[in-house]
C-alpha positions as CSV (number, residue, x, y, z in Angstrom):
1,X,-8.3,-9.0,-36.8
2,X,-5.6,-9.2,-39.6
3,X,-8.4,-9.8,-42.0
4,X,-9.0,-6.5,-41.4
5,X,-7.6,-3.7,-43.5
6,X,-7.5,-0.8,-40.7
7,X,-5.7,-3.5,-38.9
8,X,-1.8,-2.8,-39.4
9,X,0.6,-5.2,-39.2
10,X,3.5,-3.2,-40.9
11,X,6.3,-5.0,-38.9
12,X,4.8,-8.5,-40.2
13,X,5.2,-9.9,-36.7
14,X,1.7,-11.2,-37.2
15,X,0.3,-8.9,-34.5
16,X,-1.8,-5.7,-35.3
17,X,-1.0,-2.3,-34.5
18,X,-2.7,-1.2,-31.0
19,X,-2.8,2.0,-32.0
20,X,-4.9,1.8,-34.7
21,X,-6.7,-0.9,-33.6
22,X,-7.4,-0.7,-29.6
23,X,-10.5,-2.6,-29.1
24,X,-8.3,-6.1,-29.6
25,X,-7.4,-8.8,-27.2
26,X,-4.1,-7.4,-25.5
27,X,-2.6,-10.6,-26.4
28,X,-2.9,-9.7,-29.7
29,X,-1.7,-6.1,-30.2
30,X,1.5,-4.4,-31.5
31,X,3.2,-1.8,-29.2
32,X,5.0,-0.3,-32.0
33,X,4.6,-1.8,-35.4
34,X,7.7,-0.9,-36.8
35,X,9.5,-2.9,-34.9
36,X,9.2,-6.9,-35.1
37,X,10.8,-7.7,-31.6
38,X,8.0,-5.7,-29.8
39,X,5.0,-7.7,-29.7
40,X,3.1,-8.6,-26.7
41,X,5.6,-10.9,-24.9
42,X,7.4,-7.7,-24.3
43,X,4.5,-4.9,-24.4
44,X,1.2,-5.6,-23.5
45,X,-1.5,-2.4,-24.5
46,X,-4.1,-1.0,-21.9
47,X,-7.0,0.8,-24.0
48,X,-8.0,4.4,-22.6
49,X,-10.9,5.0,-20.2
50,X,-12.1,5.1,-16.5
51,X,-11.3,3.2,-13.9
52,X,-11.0,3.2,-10.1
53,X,-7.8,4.5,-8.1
54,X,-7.7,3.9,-4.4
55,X,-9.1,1.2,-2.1
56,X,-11.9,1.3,0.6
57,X,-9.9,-2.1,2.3
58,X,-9.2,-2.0,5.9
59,X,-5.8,-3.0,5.0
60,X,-5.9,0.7,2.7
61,X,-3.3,3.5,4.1
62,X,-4.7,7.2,4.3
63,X,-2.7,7.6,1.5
64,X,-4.8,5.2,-0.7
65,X,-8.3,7.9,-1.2
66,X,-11.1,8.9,-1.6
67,X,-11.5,6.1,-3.9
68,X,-12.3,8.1,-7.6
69,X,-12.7,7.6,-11.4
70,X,-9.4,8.0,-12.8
71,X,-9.4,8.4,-17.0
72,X,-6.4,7.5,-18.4
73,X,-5.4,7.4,-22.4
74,X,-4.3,4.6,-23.9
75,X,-0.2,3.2,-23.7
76,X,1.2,0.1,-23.3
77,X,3.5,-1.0,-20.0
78,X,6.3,-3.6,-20.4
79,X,5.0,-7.0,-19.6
80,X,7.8,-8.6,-18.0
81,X,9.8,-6.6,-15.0
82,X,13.5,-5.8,-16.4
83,X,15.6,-8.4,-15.9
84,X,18.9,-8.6,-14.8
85,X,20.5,-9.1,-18.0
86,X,19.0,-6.8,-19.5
87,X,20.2,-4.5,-16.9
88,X,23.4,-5.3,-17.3
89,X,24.0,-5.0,-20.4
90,X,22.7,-0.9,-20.4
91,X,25.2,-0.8,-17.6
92,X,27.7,-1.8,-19.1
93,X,27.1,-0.2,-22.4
94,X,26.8,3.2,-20.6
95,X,29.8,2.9,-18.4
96,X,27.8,2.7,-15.1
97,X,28.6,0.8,-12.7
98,X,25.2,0.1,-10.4
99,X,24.3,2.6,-7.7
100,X,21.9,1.0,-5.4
101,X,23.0,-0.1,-1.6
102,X,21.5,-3.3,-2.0
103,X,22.0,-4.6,-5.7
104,X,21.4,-8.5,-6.5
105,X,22.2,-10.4,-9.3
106,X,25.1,-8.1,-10.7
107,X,28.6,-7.8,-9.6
108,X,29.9,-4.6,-7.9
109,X,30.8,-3.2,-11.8
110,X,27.6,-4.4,-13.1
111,X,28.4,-7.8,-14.6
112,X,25.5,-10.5,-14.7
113,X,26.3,-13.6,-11.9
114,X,25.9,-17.3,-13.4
115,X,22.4,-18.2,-13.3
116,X,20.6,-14.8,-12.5
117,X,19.6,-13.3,-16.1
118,X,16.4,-14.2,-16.0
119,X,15.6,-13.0,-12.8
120,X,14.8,-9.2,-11.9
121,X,17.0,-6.3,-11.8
122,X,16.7,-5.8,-8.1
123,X,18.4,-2.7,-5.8
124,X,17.7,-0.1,-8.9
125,X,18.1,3.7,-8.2
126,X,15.0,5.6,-9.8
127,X,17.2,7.5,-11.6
128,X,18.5,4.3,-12.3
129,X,15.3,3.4,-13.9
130,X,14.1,6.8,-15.2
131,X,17.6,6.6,-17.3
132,X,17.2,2.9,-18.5
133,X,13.7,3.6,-20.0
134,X,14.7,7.0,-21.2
135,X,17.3,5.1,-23.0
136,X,14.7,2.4,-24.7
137,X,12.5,5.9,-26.0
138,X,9.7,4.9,-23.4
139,X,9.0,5.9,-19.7
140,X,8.5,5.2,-16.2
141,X,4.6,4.5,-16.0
142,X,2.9,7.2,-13.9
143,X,1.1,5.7,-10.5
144,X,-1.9,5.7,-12.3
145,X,-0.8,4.0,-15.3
146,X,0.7,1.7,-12.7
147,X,-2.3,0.7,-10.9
148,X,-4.8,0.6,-13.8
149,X,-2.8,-2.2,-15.6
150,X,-2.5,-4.3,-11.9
151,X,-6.0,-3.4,-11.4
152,X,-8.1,-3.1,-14.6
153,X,-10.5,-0.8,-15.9
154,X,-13.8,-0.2,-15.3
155,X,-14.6,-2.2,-18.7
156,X,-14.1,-5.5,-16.3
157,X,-17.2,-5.0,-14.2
158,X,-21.1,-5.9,-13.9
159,X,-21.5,-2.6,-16.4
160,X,-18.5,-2.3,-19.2
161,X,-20.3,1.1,-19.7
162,X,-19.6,2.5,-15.9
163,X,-17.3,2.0,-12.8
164,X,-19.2,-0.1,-10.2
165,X,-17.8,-1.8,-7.6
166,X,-16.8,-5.2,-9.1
167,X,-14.0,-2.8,-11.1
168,X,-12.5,-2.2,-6.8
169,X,-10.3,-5.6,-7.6
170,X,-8.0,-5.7,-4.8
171,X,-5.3,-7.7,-6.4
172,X,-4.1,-8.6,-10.2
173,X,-5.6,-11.7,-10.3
174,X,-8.7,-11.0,-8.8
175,X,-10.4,-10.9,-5.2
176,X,-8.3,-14.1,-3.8
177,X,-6.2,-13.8,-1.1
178,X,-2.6,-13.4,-1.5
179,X,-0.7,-17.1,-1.4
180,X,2.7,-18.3,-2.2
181,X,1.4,-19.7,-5.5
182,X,0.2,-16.6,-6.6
183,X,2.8,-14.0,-5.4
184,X,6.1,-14.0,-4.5
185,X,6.1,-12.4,-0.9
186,X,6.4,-12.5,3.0
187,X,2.9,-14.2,3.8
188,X,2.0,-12.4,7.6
189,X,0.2,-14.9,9.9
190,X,1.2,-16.2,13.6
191,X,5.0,-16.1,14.3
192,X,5.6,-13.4,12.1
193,X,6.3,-13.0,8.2
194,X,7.1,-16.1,6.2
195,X,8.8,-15.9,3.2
196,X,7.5,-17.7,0.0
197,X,10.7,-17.9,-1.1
198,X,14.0,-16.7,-0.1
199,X,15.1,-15.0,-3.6
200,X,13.0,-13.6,-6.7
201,X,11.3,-15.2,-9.3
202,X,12.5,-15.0,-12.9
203,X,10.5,-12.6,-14.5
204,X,8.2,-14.5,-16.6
205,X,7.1,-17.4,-13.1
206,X,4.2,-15.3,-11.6
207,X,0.4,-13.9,-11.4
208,X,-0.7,-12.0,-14.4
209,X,-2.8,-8.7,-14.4
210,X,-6.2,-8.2,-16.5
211,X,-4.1,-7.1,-19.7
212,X,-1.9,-9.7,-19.1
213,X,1.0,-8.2,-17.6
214,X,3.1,-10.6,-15.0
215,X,4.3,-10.0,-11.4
216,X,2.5,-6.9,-10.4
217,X,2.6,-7.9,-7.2
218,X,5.4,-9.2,-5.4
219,X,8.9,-10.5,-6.8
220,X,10.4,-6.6,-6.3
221,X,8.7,-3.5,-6.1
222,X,8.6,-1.2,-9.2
223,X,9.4,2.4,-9.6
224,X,6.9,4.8,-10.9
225,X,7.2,8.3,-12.5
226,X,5.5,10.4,-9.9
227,X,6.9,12.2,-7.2
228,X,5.3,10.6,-4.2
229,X,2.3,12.9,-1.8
230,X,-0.1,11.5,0.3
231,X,-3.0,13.6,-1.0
232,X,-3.1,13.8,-4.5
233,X,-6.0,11.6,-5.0
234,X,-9.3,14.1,-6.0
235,X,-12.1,13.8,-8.5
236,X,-12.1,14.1,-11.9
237,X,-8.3,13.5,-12.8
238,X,-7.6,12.5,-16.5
239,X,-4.0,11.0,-16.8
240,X,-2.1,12.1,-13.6
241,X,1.6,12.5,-13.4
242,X,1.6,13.4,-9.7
243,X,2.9,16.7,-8.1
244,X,4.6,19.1,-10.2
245,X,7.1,20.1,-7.3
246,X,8.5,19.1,-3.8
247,X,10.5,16.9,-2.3
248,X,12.2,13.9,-4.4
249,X,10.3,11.7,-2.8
250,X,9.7,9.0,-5.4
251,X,6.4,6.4,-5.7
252,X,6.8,2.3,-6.0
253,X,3.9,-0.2,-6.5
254,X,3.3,-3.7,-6.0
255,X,5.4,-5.0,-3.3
256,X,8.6,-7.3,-3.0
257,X,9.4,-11.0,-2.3
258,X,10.2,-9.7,1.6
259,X,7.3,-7.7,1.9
260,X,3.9,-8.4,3.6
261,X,0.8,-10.2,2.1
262,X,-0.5,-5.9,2.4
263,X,1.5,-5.0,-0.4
264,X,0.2,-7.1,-2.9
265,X,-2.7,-4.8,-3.3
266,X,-2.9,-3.3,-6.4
267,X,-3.6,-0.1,-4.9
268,X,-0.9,-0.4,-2.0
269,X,1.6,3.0,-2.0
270,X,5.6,3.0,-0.9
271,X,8.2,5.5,-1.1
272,X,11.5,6.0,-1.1
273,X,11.7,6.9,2.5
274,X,11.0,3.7,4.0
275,X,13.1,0.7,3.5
276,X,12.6,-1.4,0.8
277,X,15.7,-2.4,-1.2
278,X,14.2,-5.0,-3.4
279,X,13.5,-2.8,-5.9
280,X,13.3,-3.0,-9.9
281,X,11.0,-1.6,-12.6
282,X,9.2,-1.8,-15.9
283,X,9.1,1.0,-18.2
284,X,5.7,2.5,-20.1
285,X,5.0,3.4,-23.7
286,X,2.8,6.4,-23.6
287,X,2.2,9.2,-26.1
288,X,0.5,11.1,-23.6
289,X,2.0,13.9,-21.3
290,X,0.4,13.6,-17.9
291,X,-0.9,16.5,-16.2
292,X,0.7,17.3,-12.6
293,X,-1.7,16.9,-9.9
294,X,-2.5,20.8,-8.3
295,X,-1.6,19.9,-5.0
296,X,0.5,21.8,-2.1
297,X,4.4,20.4,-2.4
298,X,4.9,18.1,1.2
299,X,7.0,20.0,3.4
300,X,9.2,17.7,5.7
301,X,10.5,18.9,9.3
302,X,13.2,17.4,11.5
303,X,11.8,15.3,14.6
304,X,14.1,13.9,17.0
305,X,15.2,12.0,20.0
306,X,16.6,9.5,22.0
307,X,16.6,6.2,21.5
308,X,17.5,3.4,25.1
309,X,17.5,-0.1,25.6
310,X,16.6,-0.8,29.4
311,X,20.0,0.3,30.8
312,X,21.9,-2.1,28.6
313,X,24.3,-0.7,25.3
314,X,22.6,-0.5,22.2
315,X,24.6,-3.0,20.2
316,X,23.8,-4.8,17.3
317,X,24.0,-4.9,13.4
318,X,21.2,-1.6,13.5
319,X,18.7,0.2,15.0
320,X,15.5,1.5,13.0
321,X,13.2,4.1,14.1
322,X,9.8,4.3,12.2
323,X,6.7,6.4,12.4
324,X,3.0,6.1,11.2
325,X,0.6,8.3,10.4
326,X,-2.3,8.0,13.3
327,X,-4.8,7.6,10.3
328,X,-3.4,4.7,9.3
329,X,-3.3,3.2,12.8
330,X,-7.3,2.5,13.1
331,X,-6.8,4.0,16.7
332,X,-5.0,1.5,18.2
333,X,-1.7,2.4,19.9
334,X,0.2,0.2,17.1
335,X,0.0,0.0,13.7
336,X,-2.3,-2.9,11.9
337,X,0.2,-5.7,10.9
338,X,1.5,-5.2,7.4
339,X,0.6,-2.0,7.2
340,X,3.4,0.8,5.2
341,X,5.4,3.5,7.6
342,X,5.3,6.8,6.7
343,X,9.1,7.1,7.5
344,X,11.5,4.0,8.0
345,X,14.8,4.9,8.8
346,X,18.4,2.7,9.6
347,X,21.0,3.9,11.8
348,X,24.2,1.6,13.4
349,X,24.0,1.1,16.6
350,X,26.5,3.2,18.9
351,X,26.8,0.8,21.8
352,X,25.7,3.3,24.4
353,X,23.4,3.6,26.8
354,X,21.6,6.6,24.4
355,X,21.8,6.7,21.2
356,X,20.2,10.5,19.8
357,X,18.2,10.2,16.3
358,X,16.6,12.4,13.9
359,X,14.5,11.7,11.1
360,X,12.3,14.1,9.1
361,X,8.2,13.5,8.2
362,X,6.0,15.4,6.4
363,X,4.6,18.3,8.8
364,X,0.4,18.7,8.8
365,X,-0.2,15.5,10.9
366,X,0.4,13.1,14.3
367,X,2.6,10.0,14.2
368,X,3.1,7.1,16.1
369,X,6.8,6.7,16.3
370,X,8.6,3.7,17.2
371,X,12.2,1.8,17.4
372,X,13.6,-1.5,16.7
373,X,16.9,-3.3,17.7
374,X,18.8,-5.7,15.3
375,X,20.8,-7.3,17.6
376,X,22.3,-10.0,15.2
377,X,20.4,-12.6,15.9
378,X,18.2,-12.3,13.0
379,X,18.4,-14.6,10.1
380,X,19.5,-13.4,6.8
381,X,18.0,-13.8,3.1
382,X,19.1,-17.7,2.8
383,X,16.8,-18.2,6.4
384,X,14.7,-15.2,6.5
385,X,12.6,-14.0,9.7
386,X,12.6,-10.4,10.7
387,X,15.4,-9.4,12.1
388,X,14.8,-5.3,13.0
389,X,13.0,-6.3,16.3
390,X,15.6,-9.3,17.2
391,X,16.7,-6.9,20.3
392,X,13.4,-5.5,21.1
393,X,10.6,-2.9,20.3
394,X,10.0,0.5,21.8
395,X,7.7,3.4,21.6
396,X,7.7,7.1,21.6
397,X,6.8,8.3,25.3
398,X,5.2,10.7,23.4
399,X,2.2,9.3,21.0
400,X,1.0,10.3,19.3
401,X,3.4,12.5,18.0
402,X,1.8,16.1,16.6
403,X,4.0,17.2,13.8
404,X,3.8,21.0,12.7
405,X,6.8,22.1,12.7
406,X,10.0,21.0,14.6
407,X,9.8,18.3,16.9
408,X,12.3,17.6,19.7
409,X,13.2,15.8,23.1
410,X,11.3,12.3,21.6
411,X,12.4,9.4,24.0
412,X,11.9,5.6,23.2
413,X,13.0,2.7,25.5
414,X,13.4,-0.1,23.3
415,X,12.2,-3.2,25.4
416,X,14.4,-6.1,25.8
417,X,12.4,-9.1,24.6
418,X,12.0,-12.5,27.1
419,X,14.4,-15.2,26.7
420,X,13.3,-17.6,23.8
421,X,11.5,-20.9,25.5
């Protein structure tokens, strides 16, 4: 407490210094004490100690374990996503003009539209974000800082003293169920996804974490530090900063406002290298230097194919062709719904009869590889339904697809669906 002399509160803000003083109510502790517009409404502190990375959830990718004890030192992660204003103005102060392919709530130079400062920065390039929290002396949080603060420590359980499994909390809030009142998302139930709402939240409208942090799931998907791999996780890790080399491949947590109910999980993984534009960040304060995970670097190869559409031209706004990884797949011959792609790619559509298409996934595993068809009809973001399979699905001839090294001669007829009653 303040009454306390250990207890600094050099800035006079009327909050105490974290650092000094960990063991306090997160709503109640400085970030950095020298500085009185840094309290918890912008930083909210996560004491050091265990807790538990992964998920044993049927809805979990292979990606997501073994489930282990993670130890983490303390730092503090930004409470709020970054907002659009706040974006814009470190655009614009740095001469940048915004280089994401799907940006919201900026103009093409980076100005802020009418009405939108309160809502997230969304289409942000991870260099994007590495730069803007660079530029504020702080960092992009690693995955396991990430997860930990959507997630909470093991100090939460039956047993503050030891991980057991009450600490597994599937989501920020709790054990509930994903719902439009908690998270802003694309609900998954009969018809297909169902968007909560057809835009973001500001930043400050949503759940809040165990420390207090808000929107760790949903609104827009956040960057993290680490280079992405699927096998990192391993006992005994104290604070993590993911592979040391390999591909850029870059890590995001906590799902989107047109993504699934799935990826609200706190311990849901994304890349880079599946669609996902709806994408922002909040930076970390951590005096800490993680150590790199001693993992093999991923090595991607080239698979390819042909893509056809039941003798008729491929025409249409797109065609996508996605593969996951047959862990991930439970052994059925499709994927679970919701559940993440290993690889996620757009192409236009040619208008042919054939259309040839090459995308690259990591080699060391099989793949169940399939293609979509936007034929137009879809709706867009002010009447949203999914639009990829609006001109039908197909499937590689070949599933599973064994990936070693190069893969070629692939073929997928994409089906033409029935006529809509």
């Amino acid at each position: 407490t303040l009454a306390d002399a250990d207890c600094a509160d050099a800035d006079g803000d009327g909050f105490v210094d974290a650092w000094t003083c960990p063991s306090g109510d997160p709503a109640t502790l400085d970030c950095d004490d020298q500085d009185a517009s840094v309290g918890p409404d912008q930083e909210r502190f996560v004491r050091g100690g265990p807790f538990l990375m992964g998920s044993v959830s049927q809805q979990a990718g292979s990606d997501e374990g073994p489930v282990e004890v993670v130890t983490l030192s303390s730092y503090c992660l930004d409470t709020h996503e970054l907002s659009a204003a706040l974006f814009s103005t470190w655009l614009v102060a740095e001469a940048r003009m915004p280089a994401g392919t799907d940006v919201r709530s900026l103009s093409p130079i980076g100005a802020l539209q009418p009405g939108r400062a309160q809502h997230p920065a969304e289409g942000v390039t991870w260099d994007e974000a590495h730069d803007y929290c660079q530029a504020q002396g702080k960092q992009l949080p690693t995955e396991a800082q990430w997860e930990k603060a959507a997630r909470g420590g093991c100090e939460h359980g039956q047993d503050p003293a030891r991980c057991d499994p009450q600490d597994l909390r599937p989501y920020p809030w709790g054990t509930q169920a994903p719902t439009c009142e908690r998270a802003n998302h694309a609900s998954v139930g009969q018809g297909g996804p169902s968007l909560c709402e057809s835009d973001t939240w500001p930043v400050d409208r949503g759940n809040q974490g165990p420390y207090g942090h808000v929107n760790l799931a949903g609104n827009v998907w956040e960057w993290v530090a680490d280079l992405y791999h699927p096998s990192v996780y391993a006992a005994g890790r104290t604070d993590p900063g993911g592979p040391a080399d390999g591909p850029l491949v870059h890590g995001m947590r906590g799902g989107s406002w047109n993504t699934f109910s799935t990826n609200m999980r706190a311990a849901n993984r994304f890349n880079d290298r599946v669609l996902g534009s709806a994408v922002g960040l909040r930076c970390a304060r951590s005096p800490t230097t993680p150590t790199p995970d001693a993992v093999k670097p991923l090595r991607y190869v080239q698979v390819s194919g042909t893509l056809s559409h039941q003798g008729q031209p491929l025409e249409g706004r797109a065609v996508y062709v996605s593969a996951f990884d047959v862990r991930d797949t439970k052994g059925m011959d499709m994927p679970p719904p919701g559940m993440s792609p290993v690889e996620d790619l757009r192409f236009e559509a040619s208008g042919e009869l054939q259309q040839d298409f090459t995308i690259e996934l990591p080699a060391g595993t099989s793949y169940l590889v399939f293609a979509s068809l936007d034929d137009g009809t879809g709706a867009d973001k002010e009447d949203y339904r999914s639009a990829s399979g609006s001109g039908g699905l197909g499937r590689a001839a070949q599933n599973p697809v064994r990936v070693e090294g190069a893969v070629q001669g692939l073929t997928i007829d994409i089906l033409v669906p029935p006529p809509t009653p």
